[in-house]
ZASE-622043 format. One record per residue (C-alpha): residue number from 0; x, y, z. Coordinates in steps of 0.2 Angstrom, whole numbers, plus 2048, in hexadecimal, padded with zeros to 3 digits. Layout:
// ZASE-622043
+-----+-----+-----+-----+
:   k :   X :   Y :   Z :
+-----+-----+-----+-----+
: NUM :   X :   Y :   Z :
...
+-----+-----+-----+-----+
// end
This chain:
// ZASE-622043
+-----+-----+-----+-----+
:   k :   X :   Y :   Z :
+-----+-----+-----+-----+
:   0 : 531 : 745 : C1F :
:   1 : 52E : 754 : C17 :
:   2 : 52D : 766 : C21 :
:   3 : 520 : 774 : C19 :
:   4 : 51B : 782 : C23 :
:   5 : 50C : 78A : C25 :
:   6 : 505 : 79D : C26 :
:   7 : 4FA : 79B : C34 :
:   8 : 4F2 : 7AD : C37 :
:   9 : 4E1 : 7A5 : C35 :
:  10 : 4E2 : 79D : C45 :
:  11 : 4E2 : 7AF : C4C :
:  12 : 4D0 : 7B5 : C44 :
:  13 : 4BD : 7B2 : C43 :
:  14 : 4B6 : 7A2 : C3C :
:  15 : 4B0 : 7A6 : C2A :
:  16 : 4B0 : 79C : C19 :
:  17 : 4C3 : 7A2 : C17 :
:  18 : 4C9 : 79B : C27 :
:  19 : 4BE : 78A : C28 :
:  20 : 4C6 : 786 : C17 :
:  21 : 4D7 : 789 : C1E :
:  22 : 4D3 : 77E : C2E :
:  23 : 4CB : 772 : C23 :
:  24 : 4D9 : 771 : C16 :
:  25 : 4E6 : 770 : C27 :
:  26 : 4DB : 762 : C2F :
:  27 : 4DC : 757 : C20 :
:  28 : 4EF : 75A : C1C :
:  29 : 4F3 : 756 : C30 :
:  30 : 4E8 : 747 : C30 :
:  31 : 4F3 : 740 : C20 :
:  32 : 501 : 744 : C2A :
:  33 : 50E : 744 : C19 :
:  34 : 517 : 753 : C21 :
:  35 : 51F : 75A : C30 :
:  36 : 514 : 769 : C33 :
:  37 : 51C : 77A : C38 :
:  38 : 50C : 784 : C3B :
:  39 : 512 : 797 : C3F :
:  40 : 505 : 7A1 : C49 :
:  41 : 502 : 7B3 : C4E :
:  42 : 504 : 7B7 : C5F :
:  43 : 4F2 : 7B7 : C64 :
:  44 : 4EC : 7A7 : C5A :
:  45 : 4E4 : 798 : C62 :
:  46 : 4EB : 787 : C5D :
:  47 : 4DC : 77B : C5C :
:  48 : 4DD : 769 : C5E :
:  49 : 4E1 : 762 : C4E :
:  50 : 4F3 : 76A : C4F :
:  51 : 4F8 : 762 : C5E :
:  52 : 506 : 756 : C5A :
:  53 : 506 : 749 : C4C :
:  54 : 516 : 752 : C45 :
:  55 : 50E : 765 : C45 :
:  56 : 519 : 771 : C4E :
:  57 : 514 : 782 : C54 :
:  58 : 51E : 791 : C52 :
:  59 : 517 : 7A1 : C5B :
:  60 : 51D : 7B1 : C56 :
:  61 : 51E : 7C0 : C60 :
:  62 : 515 : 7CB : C55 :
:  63 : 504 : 7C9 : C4C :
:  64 : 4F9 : 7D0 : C40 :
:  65 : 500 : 7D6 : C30 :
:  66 : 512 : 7D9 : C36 :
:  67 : 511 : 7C3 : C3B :
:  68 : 50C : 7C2 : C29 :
:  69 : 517 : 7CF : C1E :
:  70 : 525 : 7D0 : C27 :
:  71 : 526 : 7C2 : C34 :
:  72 : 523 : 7B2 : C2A :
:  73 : 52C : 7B8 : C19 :
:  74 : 53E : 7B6 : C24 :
:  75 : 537 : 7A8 : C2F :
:  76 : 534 : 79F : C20 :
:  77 : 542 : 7A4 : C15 :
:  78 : 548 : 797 : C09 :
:  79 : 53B : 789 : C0F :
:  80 : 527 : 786 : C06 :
:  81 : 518 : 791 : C11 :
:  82 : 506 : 78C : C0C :
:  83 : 4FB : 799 : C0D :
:  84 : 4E9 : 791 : C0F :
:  85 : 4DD : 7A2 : C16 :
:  86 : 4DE : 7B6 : C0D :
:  87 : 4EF : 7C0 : C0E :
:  88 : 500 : 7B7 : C09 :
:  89 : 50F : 7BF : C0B :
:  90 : 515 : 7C7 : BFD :
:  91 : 529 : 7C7 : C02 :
:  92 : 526 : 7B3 : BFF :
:  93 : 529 : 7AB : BEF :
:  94 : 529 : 798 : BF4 :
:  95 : 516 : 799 : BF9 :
:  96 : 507 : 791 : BF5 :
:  97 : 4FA : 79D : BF5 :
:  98 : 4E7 : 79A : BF8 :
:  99 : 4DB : 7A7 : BEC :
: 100 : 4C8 : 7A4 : BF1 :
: 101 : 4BF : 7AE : BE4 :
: 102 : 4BF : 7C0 : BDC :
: 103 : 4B2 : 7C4 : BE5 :
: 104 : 4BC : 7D6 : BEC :
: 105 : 4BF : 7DB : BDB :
: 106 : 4AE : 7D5 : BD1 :
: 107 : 4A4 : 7DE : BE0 :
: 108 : 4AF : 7ED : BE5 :
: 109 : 49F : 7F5 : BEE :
: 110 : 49F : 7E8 : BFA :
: 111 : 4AD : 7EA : C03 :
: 112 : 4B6 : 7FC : C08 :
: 113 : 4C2 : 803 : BFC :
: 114 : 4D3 : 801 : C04 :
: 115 : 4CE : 7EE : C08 :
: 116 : 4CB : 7EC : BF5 :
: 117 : 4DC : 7F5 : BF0 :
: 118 : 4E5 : 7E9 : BFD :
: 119 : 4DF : 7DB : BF7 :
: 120 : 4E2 : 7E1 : BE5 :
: 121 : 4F7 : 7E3 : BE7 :
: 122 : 4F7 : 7D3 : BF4 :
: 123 : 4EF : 7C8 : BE5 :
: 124 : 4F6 : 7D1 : BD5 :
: 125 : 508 : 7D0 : BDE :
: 126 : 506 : 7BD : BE6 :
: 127 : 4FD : 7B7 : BD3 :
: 128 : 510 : 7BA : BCB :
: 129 : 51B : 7B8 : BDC :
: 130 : 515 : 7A7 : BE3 :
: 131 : 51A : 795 : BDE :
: 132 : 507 : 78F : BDC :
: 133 : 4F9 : 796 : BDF :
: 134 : 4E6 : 78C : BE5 :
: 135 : 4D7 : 792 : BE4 :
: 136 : 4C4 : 788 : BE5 :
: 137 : 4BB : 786 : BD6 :
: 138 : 4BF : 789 : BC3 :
: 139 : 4B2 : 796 : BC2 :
: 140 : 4BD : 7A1 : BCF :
: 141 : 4CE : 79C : BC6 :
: 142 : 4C8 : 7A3 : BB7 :
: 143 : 4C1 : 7B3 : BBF :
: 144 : 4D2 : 7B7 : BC9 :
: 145 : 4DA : 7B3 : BBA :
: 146 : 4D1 : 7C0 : BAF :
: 147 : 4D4 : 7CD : BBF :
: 148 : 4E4 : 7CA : BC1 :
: 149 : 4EA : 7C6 : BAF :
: 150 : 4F3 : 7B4 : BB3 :
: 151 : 4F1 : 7A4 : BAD :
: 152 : 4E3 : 79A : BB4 :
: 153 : 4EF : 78B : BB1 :
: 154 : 4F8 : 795 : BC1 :
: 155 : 4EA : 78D : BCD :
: 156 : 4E8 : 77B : BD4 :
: 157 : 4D4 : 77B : BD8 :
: 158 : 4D2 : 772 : BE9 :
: 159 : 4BF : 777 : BEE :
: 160 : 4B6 : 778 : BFC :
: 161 : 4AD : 768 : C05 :
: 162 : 49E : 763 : C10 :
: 163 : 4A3 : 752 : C16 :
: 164 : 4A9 : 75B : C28 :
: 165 : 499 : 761 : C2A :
: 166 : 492 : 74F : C2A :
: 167 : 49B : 74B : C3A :
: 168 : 493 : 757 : C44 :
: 169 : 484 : 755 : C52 :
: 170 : 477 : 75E : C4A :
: 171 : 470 : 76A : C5C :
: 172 : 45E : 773 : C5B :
: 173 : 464 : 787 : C5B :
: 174 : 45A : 791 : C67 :
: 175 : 44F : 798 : C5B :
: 176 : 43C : 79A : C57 :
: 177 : 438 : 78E : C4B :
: 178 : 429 : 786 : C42 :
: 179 : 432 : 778 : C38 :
: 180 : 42C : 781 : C29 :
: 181 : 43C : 78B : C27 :
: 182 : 446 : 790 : C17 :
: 183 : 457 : 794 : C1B :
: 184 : 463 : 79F : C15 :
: 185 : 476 : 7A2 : C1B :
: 186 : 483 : 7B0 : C14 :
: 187 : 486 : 7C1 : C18 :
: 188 : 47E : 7D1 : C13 :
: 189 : 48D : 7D5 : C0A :
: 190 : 487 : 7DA : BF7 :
: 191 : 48A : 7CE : BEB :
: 192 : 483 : 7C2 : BF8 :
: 193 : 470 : 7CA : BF4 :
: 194 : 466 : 7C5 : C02 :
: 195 : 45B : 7D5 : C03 :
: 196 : 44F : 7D2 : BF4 :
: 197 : 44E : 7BF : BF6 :
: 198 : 44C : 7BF : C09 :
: 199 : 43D : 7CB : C05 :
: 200 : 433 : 7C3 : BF6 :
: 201 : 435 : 7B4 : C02 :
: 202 : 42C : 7BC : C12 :
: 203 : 420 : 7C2 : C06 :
: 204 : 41B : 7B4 : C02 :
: 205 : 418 : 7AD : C13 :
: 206 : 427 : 7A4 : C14 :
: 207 : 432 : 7A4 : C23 :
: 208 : 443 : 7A6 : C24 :
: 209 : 450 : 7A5 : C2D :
: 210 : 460 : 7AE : C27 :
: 211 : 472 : 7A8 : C30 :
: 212 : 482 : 7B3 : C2D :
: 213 : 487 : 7C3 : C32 :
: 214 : 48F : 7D4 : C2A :
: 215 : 4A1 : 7D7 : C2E :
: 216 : 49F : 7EB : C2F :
: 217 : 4B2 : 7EC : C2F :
: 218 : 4B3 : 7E4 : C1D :
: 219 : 4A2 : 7E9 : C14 :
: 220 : 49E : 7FA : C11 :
: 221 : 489 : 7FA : C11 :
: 222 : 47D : 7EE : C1B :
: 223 : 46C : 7ED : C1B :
: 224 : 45F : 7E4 : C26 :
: 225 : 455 : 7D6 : C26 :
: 226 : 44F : 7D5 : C38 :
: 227 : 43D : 7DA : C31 :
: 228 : 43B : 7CE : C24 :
: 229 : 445 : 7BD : C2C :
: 230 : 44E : 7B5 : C3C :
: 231 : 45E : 7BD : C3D :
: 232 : 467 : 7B1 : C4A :
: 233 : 47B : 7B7 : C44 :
: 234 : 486 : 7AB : C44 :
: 235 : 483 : 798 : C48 :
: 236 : 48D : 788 : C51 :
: 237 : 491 : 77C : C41 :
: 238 : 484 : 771 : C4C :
: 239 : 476 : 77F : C4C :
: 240 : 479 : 782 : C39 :
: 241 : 47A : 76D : C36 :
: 242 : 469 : 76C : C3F :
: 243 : 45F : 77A : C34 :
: 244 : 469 : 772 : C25 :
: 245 : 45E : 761 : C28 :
: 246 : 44E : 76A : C2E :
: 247 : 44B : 778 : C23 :
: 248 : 442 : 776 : C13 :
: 249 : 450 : 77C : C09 :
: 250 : 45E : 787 : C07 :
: 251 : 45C : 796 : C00 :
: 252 : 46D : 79C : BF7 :
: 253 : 469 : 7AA : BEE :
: 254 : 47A : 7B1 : BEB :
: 255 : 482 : 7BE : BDC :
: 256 : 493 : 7B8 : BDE :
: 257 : 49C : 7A9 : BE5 :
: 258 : 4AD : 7A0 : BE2 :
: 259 : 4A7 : 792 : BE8 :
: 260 : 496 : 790 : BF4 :
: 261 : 499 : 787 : C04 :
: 262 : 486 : 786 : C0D :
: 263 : 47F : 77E : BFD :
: 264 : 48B : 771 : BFB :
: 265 : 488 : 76E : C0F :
: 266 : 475 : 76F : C0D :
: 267 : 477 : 762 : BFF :
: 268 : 482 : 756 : C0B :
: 269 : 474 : 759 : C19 :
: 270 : 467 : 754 : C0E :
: 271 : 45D : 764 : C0B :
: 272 : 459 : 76C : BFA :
: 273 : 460 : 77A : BF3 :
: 274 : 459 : 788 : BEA :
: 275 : 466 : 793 : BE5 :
: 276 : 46E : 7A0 : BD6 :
: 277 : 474 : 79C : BC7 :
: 278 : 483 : 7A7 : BCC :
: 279 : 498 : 7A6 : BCB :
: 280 : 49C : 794 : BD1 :
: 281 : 48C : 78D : BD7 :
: 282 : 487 : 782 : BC7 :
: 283 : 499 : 77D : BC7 :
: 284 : 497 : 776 : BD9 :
: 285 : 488 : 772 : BDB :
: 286 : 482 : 768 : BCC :
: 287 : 471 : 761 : BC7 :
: 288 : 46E : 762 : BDB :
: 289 : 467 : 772 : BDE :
: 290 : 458 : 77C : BD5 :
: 291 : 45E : 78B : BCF :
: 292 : 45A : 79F : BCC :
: 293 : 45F : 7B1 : BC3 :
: 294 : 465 : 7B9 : BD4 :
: 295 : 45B : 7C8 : BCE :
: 296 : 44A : 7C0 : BCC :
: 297 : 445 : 7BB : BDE :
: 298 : 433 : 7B5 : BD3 :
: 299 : 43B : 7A7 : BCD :
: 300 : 442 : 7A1 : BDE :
: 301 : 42F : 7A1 : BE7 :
: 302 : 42B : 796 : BD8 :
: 303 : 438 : 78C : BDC :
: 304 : 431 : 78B : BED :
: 305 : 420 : 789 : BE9 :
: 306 : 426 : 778 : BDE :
: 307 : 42F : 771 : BEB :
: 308 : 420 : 775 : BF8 :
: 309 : 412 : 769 : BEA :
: 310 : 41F : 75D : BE6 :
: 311 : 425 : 753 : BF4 :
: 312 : 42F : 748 : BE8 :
: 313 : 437 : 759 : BE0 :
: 314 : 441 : 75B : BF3 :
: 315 : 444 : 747 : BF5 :
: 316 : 44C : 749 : BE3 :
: 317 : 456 : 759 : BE8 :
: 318 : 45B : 751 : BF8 :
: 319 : 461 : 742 : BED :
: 320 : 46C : 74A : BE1 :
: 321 : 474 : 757 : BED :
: 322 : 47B : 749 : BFA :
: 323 : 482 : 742 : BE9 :
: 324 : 489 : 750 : BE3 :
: 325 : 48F : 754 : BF4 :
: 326 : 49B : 748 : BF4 :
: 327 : 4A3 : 74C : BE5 :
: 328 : 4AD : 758 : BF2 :
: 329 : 4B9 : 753 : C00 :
: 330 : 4C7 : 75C : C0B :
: 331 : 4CF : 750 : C09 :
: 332 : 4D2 : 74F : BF8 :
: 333 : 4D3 : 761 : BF6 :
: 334 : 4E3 : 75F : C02 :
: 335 : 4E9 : 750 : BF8 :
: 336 : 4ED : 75D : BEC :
: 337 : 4F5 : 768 : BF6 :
: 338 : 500 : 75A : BF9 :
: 339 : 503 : 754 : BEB :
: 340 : 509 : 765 : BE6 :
: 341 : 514 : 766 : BF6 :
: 342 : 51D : 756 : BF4 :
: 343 : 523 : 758 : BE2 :
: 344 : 529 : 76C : BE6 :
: 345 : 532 : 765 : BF5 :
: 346 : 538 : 755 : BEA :
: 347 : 53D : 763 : BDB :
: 348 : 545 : 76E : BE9 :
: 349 : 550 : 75F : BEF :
: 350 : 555 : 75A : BDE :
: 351 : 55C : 76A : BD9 :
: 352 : 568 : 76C : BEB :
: 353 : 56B : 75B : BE8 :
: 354 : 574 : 75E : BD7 :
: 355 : 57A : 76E : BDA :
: 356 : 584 : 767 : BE9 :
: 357 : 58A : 757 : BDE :
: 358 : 58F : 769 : BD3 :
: 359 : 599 : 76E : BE2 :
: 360 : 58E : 77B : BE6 :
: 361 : 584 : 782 : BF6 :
: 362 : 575 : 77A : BF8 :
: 363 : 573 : 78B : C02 :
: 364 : 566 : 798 : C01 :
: 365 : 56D : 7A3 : BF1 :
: 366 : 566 : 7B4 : BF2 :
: 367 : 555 : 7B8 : BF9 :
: 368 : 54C : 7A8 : BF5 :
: 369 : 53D : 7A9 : C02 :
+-----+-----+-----+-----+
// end
């Protein structure tokens, strides 16, 4: 059985669309159980459930945040494979596989604060040359990093995101007041995810919305509210947001930028229409199941609206081709190629000691080779 570690620093952090890919990814690969696990954690990470046995081993460090990541797990690790499934990758590593979401930073610099921006900048212009392989979650955002951080877009396996988790979840009423006439929306008020204008040509029209998602004031550099012109619950369970998925109208996705677009694709597996952008990745991933929009012409999105509101049979069709398109996507299939990219590096790297020791030589670490 073959041993791969694992950067595990997301275990340590808030629940957002980077670390639910990494659980996700993590469950899948666990569940296959082709590998014996080494999962190393910071020291103030949780370890959920599906880590618990089936050949997944634990390592704890002493130390966390980004002295774990750049300086703990390069010599933990040295000479043996780290994937790397959630942001920052340590950049003293070379045998990695690295996970790139989107160029979201780099396309929307006013987004985010200025030294997050340059971070992210030498983490992914350094790992895009340095690591053995490098993942990210839909053509459309291989391209873009490519032309960011002039590479090949050959450098990337493209193992998207999923909805079929989602399904498995009991749907539970969130304590909100709701008419049952709702549109939904869910994203953040970062920039590129242009909620303001939509939110408001939608209350204008006497819609009612409810918006799910929250700022994280630490990361983005301007916010604006929305309390005056929707419901603002924050953040919801995966059971709260699975119940407004089936009982809202539609999803309203009307985002600038997105590498990949999870909440359509689980709206369309929850059988409720989608109305969103014509934006990055979201045509790539969402197909002919979705009605779509400029994100800078909120008028075409009420009509939209007001189509789906005299056609009954427009929102049965919608509903019909999104749970198709839907399952187009899996974890895990996108783990499967994960996996198959682990198992021919560790077949190539036992190859090569192999003949160098029929050579007479060390099958040894030579030089730095983490």
């Amino acid at each position: 059985m073959q041993r791969v570690h694992v950067n595990g620093k997301w275990l340590a952090q808030a629940l957002t669309g980077t670390q639910r890919y990494a659980t996700e990814m993590m469950r899948a690969i666990v569940s296959v159980g082709c590998f014996d696990l080494v999962i190393h954690v910071p020291a103030d990470a949780e370890i959920p459930d599906w880590a618990e046995g089936r050949r997944v081993e634990i390592r704890r460090a002493p130390v966390k945040g980004v002295i774990f990541e750049q300086v703990y797990l390069p010599f933990a690790t040295a000479g043996k494979l780290l994937l790397n499934f959630a942001g920052p990758a340590p950049l003293l590593k070379h045998r990695q596989l690295v996970v790139m979401h989107d160029a979201a930073t780099f396309r929307y610099p006013q987004t985010y604060s200025r030294r997050f921006v340059a971070f992210y900048f030498v983490m992914y212009w350094v790992l895009g040359r340095t690591a053995s392989q490098l993942v990210t979650v839909s053509q459309f955002s291989a391209n873009e990093l490519a032309s960011v951080l002039r590479i090949s877009a050959r450098r990337f396996i493209v193992a998207g995101c999923a909805a079929d988790s989602l399904l498995q979840t009991q749907p539970v009423r969130p304590a909100l007041d709701l008419s049952g006439e709702q549109y939904l929306v869910v994203g953040t008020q970062a920039r590129h995810k242009n909620l303001t204008a939509p939110v408001i040509a939608l209350a204008e029209s006497k819609r009612e919305v409810v918006v799910v998602g929250v700022a994280d004031k630490q990361v983005f550099s301007a916010t604006s509210s929305l309390q005056q012109y929707a419901l603002t619950p924050g953040r919801l369970t995966d059971s709260e947001l699975a119940w407004l998925y089936r009982n809202s109208r539609a999803l309203i996705f009307p985002s600038k930028y997105e590498g990949f677009g999870l909440p359509p694709l689980e709206a369309q597996a929850l059988g409720c229409p989608v109305v969103c952008s014509t934006a990055g990745s979201l045509p790539e991933v969402l197909g002919d199941g979705a009605l779509y929009f400029d994100p800078d012409d909120p008028r075409t999105l009420v009509a939209h609206l007001d189509r789906l509101e005299a056609d009954p049979d427009l929102a049965g069709e919608l509903r019909r081709r999104g749970f198709a398109n839907s399952e187009r996507f899996s974890w895990n299939a996108s783990a499967q190629k994960v996996i198959d990219w682990a198992r021919l590096t560790q077949q190539s790297t036992g190859r090569w000691a192999g003949r160098r020791e029929s050579l007479g030589e060390s099958p040894g670490v030579v030089g730095f080779q983490g």
